[in-house]
N, C-alpha and C positions, 0 to 999 in steps of 0.2 A: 524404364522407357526413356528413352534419350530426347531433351527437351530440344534440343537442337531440333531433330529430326520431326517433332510436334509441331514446334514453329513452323519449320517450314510448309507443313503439311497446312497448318491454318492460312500464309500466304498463298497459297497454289488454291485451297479454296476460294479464299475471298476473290484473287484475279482471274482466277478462270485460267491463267495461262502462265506455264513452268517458266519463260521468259521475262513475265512483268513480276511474278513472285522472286526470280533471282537478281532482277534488279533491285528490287525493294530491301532482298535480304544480301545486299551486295556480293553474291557468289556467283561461281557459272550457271546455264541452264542445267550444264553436265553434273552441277554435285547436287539442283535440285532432284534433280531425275533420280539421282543414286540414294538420295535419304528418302523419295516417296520408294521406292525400291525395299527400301532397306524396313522400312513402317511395314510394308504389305505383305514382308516375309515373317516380321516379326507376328502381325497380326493373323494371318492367314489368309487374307482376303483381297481382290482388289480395290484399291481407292479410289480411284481415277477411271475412267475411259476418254479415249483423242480422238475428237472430233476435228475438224476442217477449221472450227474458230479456237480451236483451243485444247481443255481439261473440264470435263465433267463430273463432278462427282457421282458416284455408283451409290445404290441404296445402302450397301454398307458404310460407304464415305459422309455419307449424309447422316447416319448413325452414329459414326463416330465425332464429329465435325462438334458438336456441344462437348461434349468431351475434352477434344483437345483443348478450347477453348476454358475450359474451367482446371485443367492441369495446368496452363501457363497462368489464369489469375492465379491460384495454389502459389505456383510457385515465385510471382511477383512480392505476395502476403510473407511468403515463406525471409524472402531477401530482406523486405520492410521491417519484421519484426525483430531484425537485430544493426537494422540502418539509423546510428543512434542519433541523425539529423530528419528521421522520419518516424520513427516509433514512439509512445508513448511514453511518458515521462515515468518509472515503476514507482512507486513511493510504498512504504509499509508503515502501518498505523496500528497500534494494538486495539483500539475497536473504532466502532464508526460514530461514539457519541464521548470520543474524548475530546480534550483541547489540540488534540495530534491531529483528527479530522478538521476541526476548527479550522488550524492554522493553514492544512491545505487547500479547507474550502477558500476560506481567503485570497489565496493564493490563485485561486483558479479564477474567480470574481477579478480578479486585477490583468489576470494573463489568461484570457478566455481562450485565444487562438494554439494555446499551448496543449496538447492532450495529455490527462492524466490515467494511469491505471494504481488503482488503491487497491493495496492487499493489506493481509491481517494476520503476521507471523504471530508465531508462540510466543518465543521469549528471545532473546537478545543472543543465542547461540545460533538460533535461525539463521536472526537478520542478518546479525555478522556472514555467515555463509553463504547468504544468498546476495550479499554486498559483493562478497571476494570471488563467486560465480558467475557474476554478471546476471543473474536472476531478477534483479531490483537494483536501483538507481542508490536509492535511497531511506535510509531508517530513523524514526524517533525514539530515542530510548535513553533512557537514563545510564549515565557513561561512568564508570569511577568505581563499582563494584570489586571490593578487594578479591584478591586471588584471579580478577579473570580482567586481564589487562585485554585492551584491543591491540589488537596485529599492528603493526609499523605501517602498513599499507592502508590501514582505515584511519581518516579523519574524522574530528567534530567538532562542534560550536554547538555551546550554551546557547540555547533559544531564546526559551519560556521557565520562568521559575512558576508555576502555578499554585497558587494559595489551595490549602485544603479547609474545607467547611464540615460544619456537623449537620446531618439531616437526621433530624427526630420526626415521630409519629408529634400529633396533635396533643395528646395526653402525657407525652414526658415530659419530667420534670425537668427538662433545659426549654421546653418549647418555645417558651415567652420571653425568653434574653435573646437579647440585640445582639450581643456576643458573648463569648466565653472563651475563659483562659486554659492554656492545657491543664494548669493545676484543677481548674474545676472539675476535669475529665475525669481524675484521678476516678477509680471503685464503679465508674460506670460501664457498662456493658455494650464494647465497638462490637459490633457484625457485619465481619466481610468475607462472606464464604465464596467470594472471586480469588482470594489469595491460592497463590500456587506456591508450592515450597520451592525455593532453588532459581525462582524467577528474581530479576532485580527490583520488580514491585514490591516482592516478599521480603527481598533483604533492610527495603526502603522502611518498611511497616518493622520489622523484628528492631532495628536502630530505633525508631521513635518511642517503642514500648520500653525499653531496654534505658532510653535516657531520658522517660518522664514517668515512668511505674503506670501505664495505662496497659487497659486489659482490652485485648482484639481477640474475638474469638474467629477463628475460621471455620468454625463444625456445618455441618450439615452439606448436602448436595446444593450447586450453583445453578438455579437454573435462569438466570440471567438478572438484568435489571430491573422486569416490569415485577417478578417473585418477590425481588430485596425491598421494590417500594411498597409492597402489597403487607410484606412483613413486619415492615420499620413502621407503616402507617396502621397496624393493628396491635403492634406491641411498646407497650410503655416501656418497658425492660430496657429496649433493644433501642441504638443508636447505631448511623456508619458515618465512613468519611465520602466525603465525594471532593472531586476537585471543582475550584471557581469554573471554570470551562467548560465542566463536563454536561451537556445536554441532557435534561429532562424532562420526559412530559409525564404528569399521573393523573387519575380523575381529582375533579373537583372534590369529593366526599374524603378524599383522602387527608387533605388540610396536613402536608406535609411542610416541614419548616427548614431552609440552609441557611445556619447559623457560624457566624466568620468566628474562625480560632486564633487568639491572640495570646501576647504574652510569653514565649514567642507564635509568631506565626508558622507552620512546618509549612513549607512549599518542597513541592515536588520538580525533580528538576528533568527537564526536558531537554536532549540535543539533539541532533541532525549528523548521521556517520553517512559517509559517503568514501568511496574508494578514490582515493587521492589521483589516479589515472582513468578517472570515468570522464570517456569525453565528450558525452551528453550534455548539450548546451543550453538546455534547459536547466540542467543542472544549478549553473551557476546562476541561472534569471532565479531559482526557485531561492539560493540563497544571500544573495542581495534584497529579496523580497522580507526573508524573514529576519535582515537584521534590525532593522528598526523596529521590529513588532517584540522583540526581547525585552520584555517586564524587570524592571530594576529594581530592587526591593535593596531596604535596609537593613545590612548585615546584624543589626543591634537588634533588628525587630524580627527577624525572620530566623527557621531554624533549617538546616539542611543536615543532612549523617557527613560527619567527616570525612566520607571517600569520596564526597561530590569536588572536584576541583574549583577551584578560585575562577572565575569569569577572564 
């Protein structure tokens, strides 16, 4: 249905008269007449009757009249959602209680009047995708993953280097240190059955085990956060990693402990890719925001996998 021809139909309602609707829609009376024409043959019915003060709408004009009316919002929505000085900002976050979320809640607290829409791709073959499709604005992912370089057209900047901690149950035997070193890790049993093989999280965790002899188990089904604290706080056995940032709530009875890793410290490194021609102006408000929020850590004290690049 030709929006043209809606429009006009909604002027010639509101004014009552094909004269002050063609004023309004700067045409003749003549081409209003030919698009109400051209509606009533498409529709079957007529729209109008002419009365001595004017255009009345017909029972079926009146029928259709909300109608037209919710076709032209449609298709205002329609325009807006790819008008990148009116749409919302896309960002993608791998979940809603990481330091990824964090940093755009942040974000949002500082630039309220800015709209955000938060997604939660897979894995970094997505994001990039839906970078280079115009699908999202913007991705957090760990960048530097050997064999899978980013495209020429996708940029990034180092963030967030995020410190990883140990959370034990009440009863393990690391519960009561203030910290501990990875060497202490060494023969203890990590539990992170969120690992997905082939993800850059995965690659992240295979390099730590690989350059401290620590054992991470991935077995069992993932059925989210509240399972893993439910587990880690019933079993001595069992330890995981969590990031400094990452948000957690458990019951009180759980007596769950996040315990800082030193010696080196692994931190997780966090960037921001953005498609180097996205001209979303929010964009850049979002990364001027997070350059000073960029955690600096000491290269002597901290550990990253070799395909993380230099800051």
């Amino acid at each position: 249905m030709d929006l043209d021809t809606v429009r006009t139909f909604v002027a010639a309602a509101d004014a009552g008269q094909f004269q002050e609707a063609a004023a309004e829609l700067a045409v003749t009376q003549q081409a209003v007449s030919k698009r109400i024409a051209t509606l009533e043959r498409r529709l079957g019915v007529r729209l109008f009757t002419r009365t001595p003060r004017g255009a009345e709408l017909t029972i079926d004009g009146q029928a259709f009249l909300p109608h037209a009316r919710e076709l032209l919002r449609v298709a205002e929505r329609a325009v807006a959602s790819v008008h990148t000085g009116r749409r919302p900002l896309r960002v993608d976050v791998i979940t809603s209680r990481s330091a990824q979320s964090g940093l755009l809640r942040g974000f949002h607290r500082a630039h309220p009047d800015i709209e955000l829409d938060v997604l939660m791709l897979f894995d970094m073959e997505a994001a990039v995708a839906a970078i280079r499709s115009g699908a999202i604005d913007a991705s957090f992912r760990a960048v530097g993953v050997p064999g899978r370089p980013l495209p020429e057209d996708i940029e990034s900047v180092r963030v967030l280097d995020e410190p990883l901690q140990l959370l034990t149950g009440p009863a393990h035997v690391l519960a009561s240190a203030r910290s501990v070193t990875v060497a202490q890790l060494t023969g203890h049993r990590i539990w992170m059955p969120g690992i997905v093989p082939g993800t850059e999280w995965a690659v992240y965790y295979d390099d730590l085990v690989a350059e401290f002899g620590l054992t991470i188990e991935a077995t069992g089904p993932n059925f989210g956060s509240d399972a893993l604290l439910d587990t880690i706080a019933d079993t001595p056995a069992l330890a995981t990693f969590m990031g400094e940032h990452t948000r957690l709530v458990w019951p009180a009875g759980h007596g769950l402990r996040r315990i800082p890793v030193t010696d080196p410290t692994p931190v997780y490194p966090h960037s921001l890719l953005w498609h180097r021609d996205n001209p979303h102006p929010a964009l850049a408000t979002l990364r001027t925001h997070l350059a000073p929020t960029a955690a600096r850590h000491d290269d002597a004290e901290t550990w990253v996998p070799r395909w993380v690049s230099p800051r």
